[in-house]
C-alpha positions as CSV (number, residue, x, y, z in Angstrom):
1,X,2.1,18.1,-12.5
2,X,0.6,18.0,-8.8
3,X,2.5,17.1,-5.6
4,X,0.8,15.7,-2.7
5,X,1.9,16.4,0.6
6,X,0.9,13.3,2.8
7,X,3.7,13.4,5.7
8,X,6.8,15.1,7.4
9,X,4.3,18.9,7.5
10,X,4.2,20.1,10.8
11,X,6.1,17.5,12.3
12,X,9.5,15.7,11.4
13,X,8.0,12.4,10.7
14,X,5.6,10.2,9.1
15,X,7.3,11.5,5.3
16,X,5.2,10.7,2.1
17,X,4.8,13.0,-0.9
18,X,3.1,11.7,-4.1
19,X,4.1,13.2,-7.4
20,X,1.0,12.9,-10.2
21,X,2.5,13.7,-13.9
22,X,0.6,12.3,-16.9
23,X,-1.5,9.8,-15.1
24,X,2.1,8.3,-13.9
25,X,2.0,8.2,-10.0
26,X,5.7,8.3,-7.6
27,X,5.5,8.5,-4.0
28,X,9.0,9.8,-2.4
29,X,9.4,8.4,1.0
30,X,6.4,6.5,3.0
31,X,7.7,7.0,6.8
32,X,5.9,5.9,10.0
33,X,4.4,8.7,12.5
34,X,5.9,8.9,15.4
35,X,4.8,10.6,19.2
36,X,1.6,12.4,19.3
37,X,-1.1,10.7,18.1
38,X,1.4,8.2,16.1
39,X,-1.5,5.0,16.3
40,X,-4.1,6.9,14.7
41,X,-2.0,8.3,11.9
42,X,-0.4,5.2,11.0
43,X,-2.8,3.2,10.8
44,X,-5.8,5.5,8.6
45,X,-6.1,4.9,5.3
46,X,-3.6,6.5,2.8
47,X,-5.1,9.3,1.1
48,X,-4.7,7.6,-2.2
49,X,-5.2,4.6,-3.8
50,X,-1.9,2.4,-3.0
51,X,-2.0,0.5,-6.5
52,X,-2.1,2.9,-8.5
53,X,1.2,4.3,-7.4
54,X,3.4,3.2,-9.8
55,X,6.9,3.7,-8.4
56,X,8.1,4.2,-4.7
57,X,11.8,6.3,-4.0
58,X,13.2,5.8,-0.6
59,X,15.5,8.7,0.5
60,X,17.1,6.7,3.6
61,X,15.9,3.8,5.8
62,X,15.0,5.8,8.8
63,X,11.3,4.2,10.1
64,X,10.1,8.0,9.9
65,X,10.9,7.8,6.1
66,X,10.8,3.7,5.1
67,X,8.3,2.4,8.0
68,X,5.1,2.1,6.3
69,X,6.2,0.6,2.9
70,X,5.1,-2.9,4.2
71,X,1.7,-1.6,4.9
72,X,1.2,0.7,1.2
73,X,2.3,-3.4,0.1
74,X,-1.0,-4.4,2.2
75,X,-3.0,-2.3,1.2
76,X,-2.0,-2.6,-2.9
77,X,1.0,-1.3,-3.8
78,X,3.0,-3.8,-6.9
79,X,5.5,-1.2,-8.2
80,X,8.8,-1.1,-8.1
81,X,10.9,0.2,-5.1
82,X,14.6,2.3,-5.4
83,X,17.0,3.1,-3.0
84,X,20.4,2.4,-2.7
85,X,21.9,-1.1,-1.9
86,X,22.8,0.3,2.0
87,X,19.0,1.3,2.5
88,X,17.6,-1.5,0.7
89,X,19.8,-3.8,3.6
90,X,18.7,-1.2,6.3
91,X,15.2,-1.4,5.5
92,X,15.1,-5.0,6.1
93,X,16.4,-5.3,9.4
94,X,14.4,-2.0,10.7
95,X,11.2,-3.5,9.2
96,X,11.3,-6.8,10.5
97,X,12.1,-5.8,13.7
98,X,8.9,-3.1,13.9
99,X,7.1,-6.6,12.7
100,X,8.6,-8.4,15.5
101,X,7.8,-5.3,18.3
102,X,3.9,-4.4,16.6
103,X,2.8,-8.6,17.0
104,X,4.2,-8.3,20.4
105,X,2.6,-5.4,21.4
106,X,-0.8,-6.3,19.8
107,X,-0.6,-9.7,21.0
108,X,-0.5,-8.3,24.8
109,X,-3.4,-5.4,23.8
110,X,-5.4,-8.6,22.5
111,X,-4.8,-10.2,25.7
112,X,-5.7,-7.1,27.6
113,X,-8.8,-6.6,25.6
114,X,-10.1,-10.1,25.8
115,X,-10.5,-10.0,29.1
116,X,-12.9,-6.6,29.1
117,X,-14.9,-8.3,26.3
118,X,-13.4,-6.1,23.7
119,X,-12.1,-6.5,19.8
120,X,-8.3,-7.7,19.0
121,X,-5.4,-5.5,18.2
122,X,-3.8,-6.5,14.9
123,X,-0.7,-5.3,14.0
124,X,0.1,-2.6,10.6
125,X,1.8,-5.8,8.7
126,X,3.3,-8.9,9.0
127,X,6.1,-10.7,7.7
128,X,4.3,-11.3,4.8
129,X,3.9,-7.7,3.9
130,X,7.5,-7.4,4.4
131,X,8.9,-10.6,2.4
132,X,6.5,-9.2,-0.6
133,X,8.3,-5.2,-0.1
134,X,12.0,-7.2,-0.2
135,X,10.8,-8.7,-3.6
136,X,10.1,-5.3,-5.2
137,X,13.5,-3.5,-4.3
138,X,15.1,-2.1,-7.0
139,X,18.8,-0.9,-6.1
140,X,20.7,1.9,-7.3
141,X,23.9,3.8,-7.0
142,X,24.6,7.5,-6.4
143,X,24.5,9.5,-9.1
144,X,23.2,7.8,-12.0
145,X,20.4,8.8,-13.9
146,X,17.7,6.0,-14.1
147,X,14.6,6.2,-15.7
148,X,12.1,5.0,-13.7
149,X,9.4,5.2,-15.7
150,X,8.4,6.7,-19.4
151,X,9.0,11.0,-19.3
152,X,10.3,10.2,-15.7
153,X,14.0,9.9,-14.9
154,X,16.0,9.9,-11.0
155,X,19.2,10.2,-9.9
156,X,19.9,9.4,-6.2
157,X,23.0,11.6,-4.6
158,X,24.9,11.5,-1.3
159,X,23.0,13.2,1.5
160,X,24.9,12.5,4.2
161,X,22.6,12.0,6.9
162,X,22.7,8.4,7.5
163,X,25.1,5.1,5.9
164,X,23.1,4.9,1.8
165,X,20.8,8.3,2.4
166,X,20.0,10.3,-0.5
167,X,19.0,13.2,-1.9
168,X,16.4,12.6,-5.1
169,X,16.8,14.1,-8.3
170,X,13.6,14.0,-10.4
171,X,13.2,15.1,-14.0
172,X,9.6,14.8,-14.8
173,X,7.9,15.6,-18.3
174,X,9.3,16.1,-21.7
175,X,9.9,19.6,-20.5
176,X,11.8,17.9,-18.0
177,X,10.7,20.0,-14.8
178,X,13.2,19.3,-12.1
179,X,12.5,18.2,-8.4
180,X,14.8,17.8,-5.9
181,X,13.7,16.2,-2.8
182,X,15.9,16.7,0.2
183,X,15.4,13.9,2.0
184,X,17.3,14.1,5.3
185,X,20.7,16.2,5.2
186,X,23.8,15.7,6.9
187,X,26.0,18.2,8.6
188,X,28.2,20.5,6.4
189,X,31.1,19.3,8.5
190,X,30.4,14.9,9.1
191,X,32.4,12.7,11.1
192,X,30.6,9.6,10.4
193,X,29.4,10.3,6.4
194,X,30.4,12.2,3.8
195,X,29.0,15.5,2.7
196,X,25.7,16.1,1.4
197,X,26.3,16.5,-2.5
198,X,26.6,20.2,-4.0
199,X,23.3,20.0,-6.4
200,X,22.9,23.5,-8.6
201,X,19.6,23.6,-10.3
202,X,15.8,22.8,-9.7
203,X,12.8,24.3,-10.4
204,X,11.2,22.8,-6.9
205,X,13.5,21.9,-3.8
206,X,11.3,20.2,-1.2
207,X,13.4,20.7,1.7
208,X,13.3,19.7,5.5
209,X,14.2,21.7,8.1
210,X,14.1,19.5,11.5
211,X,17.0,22.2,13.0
212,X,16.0,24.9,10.6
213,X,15.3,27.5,13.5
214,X,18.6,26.6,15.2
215,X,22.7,25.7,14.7
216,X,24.0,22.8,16.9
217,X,27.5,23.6,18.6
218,X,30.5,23.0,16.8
219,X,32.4,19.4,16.4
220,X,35.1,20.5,19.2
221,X,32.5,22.2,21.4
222,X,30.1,19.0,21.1
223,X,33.4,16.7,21.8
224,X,33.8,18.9,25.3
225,X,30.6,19.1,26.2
226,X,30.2,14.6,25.6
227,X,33.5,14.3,27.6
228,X,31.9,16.4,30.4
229,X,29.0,14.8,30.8
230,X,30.3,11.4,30.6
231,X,33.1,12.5,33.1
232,X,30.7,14.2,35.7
233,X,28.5,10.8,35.3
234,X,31.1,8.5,36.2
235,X,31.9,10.7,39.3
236,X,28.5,9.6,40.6
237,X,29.5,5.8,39.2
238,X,25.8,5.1,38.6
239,X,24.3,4.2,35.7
240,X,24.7,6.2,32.2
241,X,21.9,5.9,29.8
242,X,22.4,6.6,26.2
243,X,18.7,6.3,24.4
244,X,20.2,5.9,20.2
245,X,18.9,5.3,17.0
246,X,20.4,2.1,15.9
247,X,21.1,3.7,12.5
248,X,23.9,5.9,12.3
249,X,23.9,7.4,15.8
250,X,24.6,4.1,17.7
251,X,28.0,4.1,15.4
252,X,28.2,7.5,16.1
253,X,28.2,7.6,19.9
254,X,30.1,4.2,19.8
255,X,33.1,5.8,17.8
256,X,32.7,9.2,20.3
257,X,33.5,6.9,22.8
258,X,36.7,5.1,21.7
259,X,37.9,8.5,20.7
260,X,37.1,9.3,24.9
261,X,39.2,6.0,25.7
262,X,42.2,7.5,23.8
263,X,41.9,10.6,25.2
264,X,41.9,9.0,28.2
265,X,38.5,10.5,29.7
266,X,36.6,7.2,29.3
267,X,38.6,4.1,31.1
268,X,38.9,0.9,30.4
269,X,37.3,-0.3,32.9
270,X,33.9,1.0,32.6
271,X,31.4,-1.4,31.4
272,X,29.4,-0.4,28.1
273,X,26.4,-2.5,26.9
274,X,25.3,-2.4,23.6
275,X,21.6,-3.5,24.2
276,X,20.5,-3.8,20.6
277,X,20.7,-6.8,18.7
278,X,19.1,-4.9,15.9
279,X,22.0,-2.4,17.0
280,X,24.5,-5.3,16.1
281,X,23.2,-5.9,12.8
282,X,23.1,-2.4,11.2
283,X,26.6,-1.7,12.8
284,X,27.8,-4.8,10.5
285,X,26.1,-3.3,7.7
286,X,28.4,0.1,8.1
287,X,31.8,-2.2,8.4
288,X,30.8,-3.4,5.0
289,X,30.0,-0.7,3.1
290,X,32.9,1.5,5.2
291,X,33.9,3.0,1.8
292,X,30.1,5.0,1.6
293,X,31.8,6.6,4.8
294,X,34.2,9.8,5.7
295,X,37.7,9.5,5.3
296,X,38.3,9.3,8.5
297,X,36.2,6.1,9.7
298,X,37.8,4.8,6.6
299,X,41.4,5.7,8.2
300,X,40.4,4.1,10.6
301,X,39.5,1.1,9.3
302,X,42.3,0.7,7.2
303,X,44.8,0.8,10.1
304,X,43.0,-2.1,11.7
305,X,41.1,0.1,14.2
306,X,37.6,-0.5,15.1
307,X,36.2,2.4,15.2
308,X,32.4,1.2,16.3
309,X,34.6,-1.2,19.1
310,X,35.8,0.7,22.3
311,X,37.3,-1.5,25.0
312,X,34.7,-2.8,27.3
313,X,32.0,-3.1,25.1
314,X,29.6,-5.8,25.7
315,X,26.5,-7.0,22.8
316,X,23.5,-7.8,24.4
317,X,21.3,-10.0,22.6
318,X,19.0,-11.5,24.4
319,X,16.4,-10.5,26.8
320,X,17.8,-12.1,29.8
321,X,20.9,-10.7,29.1
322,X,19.2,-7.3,29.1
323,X,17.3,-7.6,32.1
324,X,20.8,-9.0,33.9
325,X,22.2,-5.2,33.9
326,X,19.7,-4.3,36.1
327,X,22.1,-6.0,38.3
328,X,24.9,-3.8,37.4
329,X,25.1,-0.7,39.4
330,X,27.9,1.3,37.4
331,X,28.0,1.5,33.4
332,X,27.2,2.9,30.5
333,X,24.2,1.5,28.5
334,X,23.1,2.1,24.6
335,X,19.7,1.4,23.6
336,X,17.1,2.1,21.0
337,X,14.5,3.7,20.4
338,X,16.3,7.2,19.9
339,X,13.4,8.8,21.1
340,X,11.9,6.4,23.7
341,X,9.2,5.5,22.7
342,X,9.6,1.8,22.1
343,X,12.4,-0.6,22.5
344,X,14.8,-1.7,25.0
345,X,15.7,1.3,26.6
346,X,12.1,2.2,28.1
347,X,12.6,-0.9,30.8
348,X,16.2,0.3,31.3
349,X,14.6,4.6,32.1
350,X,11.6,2.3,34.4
351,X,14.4,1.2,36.4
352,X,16.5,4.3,36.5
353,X,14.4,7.3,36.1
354,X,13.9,7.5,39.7
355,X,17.4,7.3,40.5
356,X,19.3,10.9,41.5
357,X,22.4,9.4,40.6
358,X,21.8,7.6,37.3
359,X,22.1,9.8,33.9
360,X,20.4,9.8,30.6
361,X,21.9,11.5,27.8
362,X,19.6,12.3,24.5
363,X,21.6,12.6,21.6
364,X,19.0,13.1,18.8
365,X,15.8,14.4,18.1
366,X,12.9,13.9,20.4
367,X,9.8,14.5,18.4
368,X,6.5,15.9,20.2
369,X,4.8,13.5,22.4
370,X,7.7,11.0,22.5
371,X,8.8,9.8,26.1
372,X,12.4,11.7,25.6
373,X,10.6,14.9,24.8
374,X,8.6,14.7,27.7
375,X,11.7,14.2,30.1
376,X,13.9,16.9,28.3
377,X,10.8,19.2,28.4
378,X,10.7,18.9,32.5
379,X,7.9,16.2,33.1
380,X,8.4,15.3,36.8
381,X,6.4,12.0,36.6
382,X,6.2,9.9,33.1
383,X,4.5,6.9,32.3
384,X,6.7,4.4,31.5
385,X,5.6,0.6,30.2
386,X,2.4,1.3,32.0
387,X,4.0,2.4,35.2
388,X,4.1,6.3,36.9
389,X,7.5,6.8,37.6
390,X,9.5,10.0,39.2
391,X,11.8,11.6,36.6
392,X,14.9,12.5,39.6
393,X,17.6,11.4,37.1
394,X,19.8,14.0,35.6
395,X,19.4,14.3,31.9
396,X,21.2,15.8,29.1
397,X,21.1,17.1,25.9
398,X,23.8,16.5,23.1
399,X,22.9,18.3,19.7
400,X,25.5,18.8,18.0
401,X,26.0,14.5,17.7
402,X,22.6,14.9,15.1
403,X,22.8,13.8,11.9
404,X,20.7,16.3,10.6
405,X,21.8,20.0,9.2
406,X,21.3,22.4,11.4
407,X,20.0,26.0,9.7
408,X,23.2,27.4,8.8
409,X,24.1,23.9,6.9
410,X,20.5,23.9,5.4
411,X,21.2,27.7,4.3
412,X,24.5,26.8,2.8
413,X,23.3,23.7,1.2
414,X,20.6,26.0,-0.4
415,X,22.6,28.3,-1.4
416,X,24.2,26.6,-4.4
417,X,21.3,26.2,-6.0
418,X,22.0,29.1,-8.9
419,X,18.4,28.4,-10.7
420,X,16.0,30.6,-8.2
421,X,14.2,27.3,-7.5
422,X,11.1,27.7,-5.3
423,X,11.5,25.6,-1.5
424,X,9.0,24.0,-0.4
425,X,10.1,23.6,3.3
426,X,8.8,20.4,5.1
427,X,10.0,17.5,8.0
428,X,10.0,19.9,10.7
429,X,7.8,21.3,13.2
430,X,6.1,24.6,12.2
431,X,8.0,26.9,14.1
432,X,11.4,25.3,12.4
433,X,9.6,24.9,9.0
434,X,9.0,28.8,9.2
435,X,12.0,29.9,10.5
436,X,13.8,28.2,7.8
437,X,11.5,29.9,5.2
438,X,11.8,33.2,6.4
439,X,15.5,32.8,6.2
440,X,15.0,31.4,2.5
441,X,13.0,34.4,2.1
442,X,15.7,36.9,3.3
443,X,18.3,35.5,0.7
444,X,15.9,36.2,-2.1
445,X,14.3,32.6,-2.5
446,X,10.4,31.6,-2.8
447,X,9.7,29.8,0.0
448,X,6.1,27.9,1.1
449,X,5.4,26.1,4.5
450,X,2.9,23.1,3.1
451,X,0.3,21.8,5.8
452,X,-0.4,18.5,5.5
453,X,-2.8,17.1,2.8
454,X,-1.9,20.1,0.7
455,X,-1.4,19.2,-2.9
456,X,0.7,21.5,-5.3
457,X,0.2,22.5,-8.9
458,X,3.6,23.0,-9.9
459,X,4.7,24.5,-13.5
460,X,7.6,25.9,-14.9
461,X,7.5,29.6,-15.2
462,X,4.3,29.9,-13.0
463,X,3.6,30.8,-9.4
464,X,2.5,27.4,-7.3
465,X,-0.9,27.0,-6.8
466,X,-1.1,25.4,-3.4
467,X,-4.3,24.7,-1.8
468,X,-5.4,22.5,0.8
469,X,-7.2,19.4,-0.5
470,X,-9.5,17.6,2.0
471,X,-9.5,13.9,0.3
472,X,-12.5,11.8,1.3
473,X,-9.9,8.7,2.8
474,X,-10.0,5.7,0.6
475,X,-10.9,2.2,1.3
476,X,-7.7,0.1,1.2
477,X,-8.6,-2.9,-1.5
478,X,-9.9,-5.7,0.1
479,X,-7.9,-8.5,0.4
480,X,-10.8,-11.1,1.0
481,X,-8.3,-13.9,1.7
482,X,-6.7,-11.7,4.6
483,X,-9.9,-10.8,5.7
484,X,-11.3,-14.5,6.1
485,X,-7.8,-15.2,8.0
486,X,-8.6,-12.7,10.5
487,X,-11.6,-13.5,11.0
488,X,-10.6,-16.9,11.7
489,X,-9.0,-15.6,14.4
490,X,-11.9,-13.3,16.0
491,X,-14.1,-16.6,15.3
492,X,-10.8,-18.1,18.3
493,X,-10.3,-15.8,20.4
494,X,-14.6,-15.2,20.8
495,X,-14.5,-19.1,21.5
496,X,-12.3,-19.1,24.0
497,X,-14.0,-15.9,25.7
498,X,-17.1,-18.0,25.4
499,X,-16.0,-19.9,28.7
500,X,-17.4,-17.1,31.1
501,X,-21.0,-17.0,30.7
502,X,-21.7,-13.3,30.7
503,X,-19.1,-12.6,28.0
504,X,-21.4,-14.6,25.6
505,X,-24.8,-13.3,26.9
506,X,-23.4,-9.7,25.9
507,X,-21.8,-10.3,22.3
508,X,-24.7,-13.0,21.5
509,X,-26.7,-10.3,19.6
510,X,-23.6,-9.0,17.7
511,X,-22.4,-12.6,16.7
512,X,-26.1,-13.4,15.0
513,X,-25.9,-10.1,13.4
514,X,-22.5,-11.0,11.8
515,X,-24.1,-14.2,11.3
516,X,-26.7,-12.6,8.9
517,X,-23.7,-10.6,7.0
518,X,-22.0,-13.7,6.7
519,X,-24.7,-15.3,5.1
520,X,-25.9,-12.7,2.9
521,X,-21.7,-12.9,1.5
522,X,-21.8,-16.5,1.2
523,X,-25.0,-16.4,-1.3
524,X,-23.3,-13.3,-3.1
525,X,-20.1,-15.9,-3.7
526,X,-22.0,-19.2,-4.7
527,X,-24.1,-16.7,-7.5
């Protein structure tokens, strides 16, 4: 049996791990890279051959963990895809709108590109990748045992990270080696979700460890420390910031702020926009499946309290809505991307980064090379949609709102394994991957730190060989129909750049040599 370690090592995103037993091929997770160097990565070829992959198992929606499924569909993928029913919805409305942002932002690279006599931009997929994933899904529920394929059977259990996240139990072989993959894990003590499910024995736990060199602050201490900062930013009645991933931690800081209203901290008279219509949609998705959540959102609920609706909330859906709070000096305004790097919160930090008065208040992860990393980490100027702007704001951090585990709730999750499994620590940079391992260590557990592109031999009763495998990257299949469509659309755009004379007296050369490629194809076909 081999694992292949494709995502999530070194960094907390971009998750993908393929698991090879008896020519049968699973891939767990197939996430988007985001920050650093996040174009490059997502777009290279997967170091595999997408259809041969047999099976895909989503652990949670998340676009670090879900956002690339439309392009392994692109490039060849026809299994069969399993995640819960709340994922399977989730994935849907993230993917389309990452669609809908990528043809955007390609379109205006095209545009940009055209006019310096250089190639289109072409987004990862299209709504046609994604229509073709929704066809594929396969839904389950916690904690039955499926089998996905021949010698191969999964069980998905409650992580409690996000609404439908889950931690995958895989049996593998007839002597039924056990995996357990992680996946993201919740707090040990949740407001929103439940707790991550008590799982005793594995021979492999491949385990993240995004906070695994350090504890958030407790529920109450968090609670202070959100009541402060909102009450010190309302002194300065400017404008409050809230970047938020519009899974889980939009319901999160929503509810965080009726509970302010009754506490009376937060009045009723304070504006809050709720700038995501993708926001809207996934907050409808937690109202229906309410009984996935913690008793106490379901208490909630059942006495007719909203608990994702604090007075004064406003959704904005359109654009021109969006843009009209400019015009509002004095509120309190949610918007994705979590991390900043994309969505409708970067105009809102262009038009209040500058501002001494205005806050911003980061309550999530900010992975390396993201815009919110670069602002918690002290950047005095930031490019922002294309523009240097002054970073004079006042910005805080609020950890302990995460739905991740912090070290002592990954420790004590790890700890009721009774089976001396062997961790394979991933989905965090390497000084929190390392941290958590040495930890691990300490309690008497074999622990490895995987790089990525490693790929693991892993036997029952046998130390893990790991090595580092440097795959030649594979050629996606060609899709000779997709090709011919886009190169309709080269064949446009070069007509229409044709206009200025010395854009065609430069490309004339490189159009007769596609010419002769193009002929030498065509006699190939007619044969």
């Amino acid at each position: 049996m081999r694992l292949g370690i494709y995502g999530a090592a070194g960094e907390v995103t971009g998750s993908n791990y393929l698991l090879e037993h008896d020519e049968k091929r699973v891939l767990i997770d197939c996430g988007i890279f985001q920050g650093r160097d996040e174009d490059r990565k997502n777009s290279e070829p997967f170091p595999f051959d997408a259809s041969k992959v047999d099976a895909l198992l989503l652990t949670h929606a998340h676009l670090d963990h879900s956002g690339r499924v439309p392009l392994l569909v692109k490039r060849g993928f026809r299994g069969k895809i399993y995640a819960t029913t709340p994922t399977l919805e989730l994935c849907e409305i993230l993917w389309r709108d990452s669609a809908r942002l990528m043809k955007e932002e390609a379109e205006w690279k095209s545009r940009k590109n055209r006019r310096k006599g250089l190639p289109p931009v072409y987004p990862l997929f299209s709504e046609k990748e994604i229509e073709r994933a929704l066809e594929m899904f396969v839904p389950v529920s916690y904690d039955d045992v499926i089998e996905a394929m021949p010698d191969i059977k999964v069980r998905f259990r409650d992580a409690g990270h996000i609404l439908g996240s889950a931690i995958i139990e895989i049996w593998a072989g007839k002597d039924s080696i056990k995996l357990v993959f992680s996946g993201d894990l919740g707090q040990q003590v949740t407001v929103l979700d439940r707790n991550p499910a008590v799982i005793d024995d594995a021979d492999y736990v491949i385990i993240e460890s995004t906070y695994g060199d350090r504890n958030h602050k407790s529920l109450d201490e968090t609670r202070e420390e959100f009541a402060s900062v909102i009450a010190e930013s309302l002194r300065d009645r400017s404008k409050v910031l809230i970047p938020t991933f519009v899974v889980d931690r939009v319901q999160r800081i929503l509810y965080e702020l009726n509970i302010l209203q009754e506490r009376g901290i937060l009045k009723d008279n304070v504006s809050i926009y709720f700038d995501s219509p993708m926001g809207v949609k996934t907050t409808e998705i937690y109202r229906k499946y309410s009984s996935l959540l913690s008793a106490e959102i379901q208490d909630k609920l059942f006495k007719n309290q909203d608990p994702f609706a604090p007075r004064g909330l406003k959704e904005v859906i359109s654009p021109e809505e969006s843009k009209k709070i400019n015009d509002v000096s004095f509120a309190i305004v949610l918007a994705g991307s979590g991390m900043a790097n994309g969505g409708r919160i970067v105009h809102h930090l262009k038009h209040n980064l500058w501002n001494p008065k205005a806050h911003v208040i980061f309550a999530g992860y900010q992975a390396a090379g993201t815009l919110g990393r670069k602002i918690i980490d002290g950047a005095r100027f930031v490019k922002v949609a294309g523009e240097e702007v002054a970073v004079k704001c006042k910005y805080h951090t609020i950890g302990g709102f995460s739905a991740h585990a912090d070290k002592d709730d990954l420790l004590a999750w790890a700890s009721n394994f009774k089976t001396n499994p062997t961790f394979i620590v991933t989905h965090g940079e390497e000084r929190s991957s390392n941290s958590l391992a040495d930890e691990l260590r300490k309690l008497g557990s074999q622990a490895l730190v995987p790089q990525r592109g490693y790929e693991m031999s892993l036997d029952r009763g046998r130390s893990t060989v790991e090595k580092r495998v440097e795959i030649p990257a594979e050629r996606p299949p060609l899709e000779v129909q997709y090709i011919l469509k886009d190169m309709d659309l080269l064949l446009a755009n070069i007509n229409d750049a044709l206009k200025e004379a010395e854009v065609a007296e430069e490309i004339g050369p490189l159009l007769m040599s596609a010419k002769i490629l193009l002929e030498i194809a065509s006699q190939r076909v007619v044969r």
